[in-house]
C-alpha positions as CSV (number, residue, x, y, z in Angstrom):
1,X,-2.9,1.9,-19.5
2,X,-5.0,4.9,-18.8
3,X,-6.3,5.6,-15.4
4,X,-9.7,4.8,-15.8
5,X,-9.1,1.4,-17.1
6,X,-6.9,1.1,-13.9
7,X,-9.8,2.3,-11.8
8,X,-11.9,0.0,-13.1
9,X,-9.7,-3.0,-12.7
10,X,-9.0,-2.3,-9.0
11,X,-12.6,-1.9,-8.5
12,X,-13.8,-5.3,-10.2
13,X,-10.9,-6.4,-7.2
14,X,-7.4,-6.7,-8.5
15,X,-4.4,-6.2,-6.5
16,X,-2.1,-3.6,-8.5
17,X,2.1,-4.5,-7.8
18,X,3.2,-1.0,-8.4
19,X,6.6,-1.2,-9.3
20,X,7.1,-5.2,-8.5
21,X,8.1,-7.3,-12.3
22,X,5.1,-10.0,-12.6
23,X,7.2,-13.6,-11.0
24,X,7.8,-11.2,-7.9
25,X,4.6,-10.7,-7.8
26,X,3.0,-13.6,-8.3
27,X,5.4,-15.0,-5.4
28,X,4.4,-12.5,-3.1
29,X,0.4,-13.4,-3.5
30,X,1.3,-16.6,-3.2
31,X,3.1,-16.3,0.0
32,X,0.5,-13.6,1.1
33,X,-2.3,-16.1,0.4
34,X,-0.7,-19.0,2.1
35,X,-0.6,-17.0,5.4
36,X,-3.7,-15.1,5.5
37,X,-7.0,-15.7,4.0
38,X,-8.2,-12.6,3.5
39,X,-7.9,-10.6,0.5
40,X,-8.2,-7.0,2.3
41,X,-5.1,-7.7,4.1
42,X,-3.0,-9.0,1.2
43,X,-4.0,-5.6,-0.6
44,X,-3.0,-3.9,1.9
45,X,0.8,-5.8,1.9
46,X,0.8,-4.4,-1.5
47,X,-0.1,-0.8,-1.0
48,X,2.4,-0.6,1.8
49,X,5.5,-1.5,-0.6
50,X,4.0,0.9,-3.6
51,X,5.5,3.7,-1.1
């Protein structure tokens, strides 16, 4: 995927996984969601594991 088609996806508001295979993810948002309501935080769960 070229990088602006990634620019453009995070800025319509998705949450990129990095590394993380797609049933990880989608357990992590789920978990993420059921705790907090707001999606700022959950991103930011997200950008702290890409490291």
């Amino acid at each position: 995927m070229d990088m602006k088609a990634v620019a453009k996806l995070v800025e319509m508001g998705c949450i990129m996984c990095g590394d993380l295979r797609g049933h990880k993810a989608r357990i992590k948002l789920m978990v993420l969601f059921g705790k907090y309501k707001d999606p700022e935080l959950v991103k930011k769960f997200f950008k702290n594991s890409e490291m």
